[in-house]
N, C-alpha and C positions, 0 to 999 in steps of 0.2 A: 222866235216869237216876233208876230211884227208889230209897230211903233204904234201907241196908242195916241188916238189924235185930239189937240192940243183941248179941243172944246170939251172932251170928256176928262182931260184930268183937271180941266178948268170945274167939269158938274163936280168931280171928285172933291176937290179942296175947298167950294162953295158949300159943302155939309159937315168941315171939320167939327164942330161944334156938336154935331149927330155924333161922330163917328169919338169925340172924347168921350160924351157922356156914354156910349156904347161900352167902352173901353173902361169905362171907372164901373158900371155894371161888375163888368169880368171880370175882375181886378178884385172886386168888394164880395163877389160869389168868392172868389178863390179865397181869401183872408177869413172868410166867414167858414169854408170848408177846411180849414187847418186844426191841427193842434195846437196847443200855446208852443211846444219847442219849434216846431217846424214852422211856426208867426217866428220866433226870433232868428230861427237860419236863413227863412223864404224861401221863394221859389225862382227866384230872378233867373236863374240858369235856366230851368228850364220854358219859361215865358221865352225867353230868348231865342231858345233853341226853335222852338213854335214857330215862331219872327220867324226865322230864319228860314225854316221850311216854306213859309209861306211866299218869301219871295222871290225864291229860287224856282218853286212849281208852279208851272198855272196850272197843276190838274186842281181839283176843291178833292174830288173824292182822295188824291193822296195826303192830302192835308189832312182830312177828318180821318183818317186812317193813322196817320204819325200821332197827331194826338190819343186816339185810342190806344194804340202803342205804348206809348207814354203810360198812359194810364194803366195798362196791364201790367207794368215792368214796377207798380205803384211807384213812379216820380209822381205822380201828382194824383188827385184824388178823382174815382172812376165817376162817382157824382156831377163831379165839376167837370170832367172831359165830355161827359154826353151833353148838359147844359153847354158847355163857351159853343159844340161842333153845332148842337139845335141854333143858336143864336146868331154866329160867324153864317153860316146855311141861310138863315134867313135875310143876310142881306141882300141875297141874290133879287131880293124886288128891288130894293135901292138900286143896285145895277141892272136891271132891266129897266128902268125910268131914267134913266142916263142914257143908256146906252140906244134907245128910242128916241132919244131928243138929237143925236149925233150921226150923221151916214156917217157907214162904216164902220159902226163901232163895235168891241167884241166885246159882249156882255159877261161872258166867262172872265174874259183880261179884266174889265176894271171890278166884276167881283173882287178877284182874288187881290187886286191892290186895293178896295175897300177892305178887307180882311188884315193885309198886311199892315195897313197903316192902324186898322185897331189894333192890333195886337202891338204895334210899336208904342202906342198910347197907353195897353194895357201894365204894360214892363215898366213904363212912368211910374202910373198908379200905385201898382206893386209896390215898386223903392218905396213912394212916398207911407206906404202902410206900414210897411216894415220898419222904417227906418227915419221917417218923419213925423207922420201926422195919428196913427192910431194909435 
């Protein structure tokens, strides 16, 4: 994969504040899609796992794929996986407006690291629902 260039992870981190409030959305669907037992075990492992897919692939479609996955195997709820994929999906215009203000920039690539860095936000939220603040 080649080197994303510096002006576009510059538009990236210039919308963290987008990309928390994104991220506490998905976080507050997921808490609100649980049962009470499964609000006190959470889901952090597999937010995680999510994470983790997402920053290892640049494909988007193998991503919204592992989530449905996910979701089939019921780790998490099928509700909630078609919502965060619609959602995560749609930032693909955030990164096309980035990725337009930058030569050379690959609109796929800061996609999926706008995605990853939600979902590293989203995994925050989570703990803090679980385990701090609801």
């Amino acid at each position: 994969m080649k080197a994303m260039p510096v002006q576009a992870k510059m538009g990236i981190a210039a919308q963290d504040n987008t990309w928390v409030e994104e991220a506490h959305q998905i976080a507050r669907s997921l808490w609100n899609s649980l049962s009470p037992k499964e609000r006190k075990d959470g889901k952090e492992r597999q937010l995680r796992n999510i994470q983790s897919v997402a920053e290892e692939t640049p494909c988007w479609n193998a991503l919204a794929l592992f989530i449905r996955y996910q979701a089939a195997r019921g780790e998490i709820p099928k509700g909630w996986a078609e919502n965060t994929v619609s959602r995560l999906e749609g930032l693909q215009q955030q990164a096309k407006k980035i990725a337009s203000r930058v030569r050379g920039a690959d609109e796929k690539a800061i996609h999926m690291e706008i995605v990853a860095r939600v979902l590293g936000y989203a995994v925050r939220w989570h703990v803090w629902d679980v385990k701090g603040g609801s």
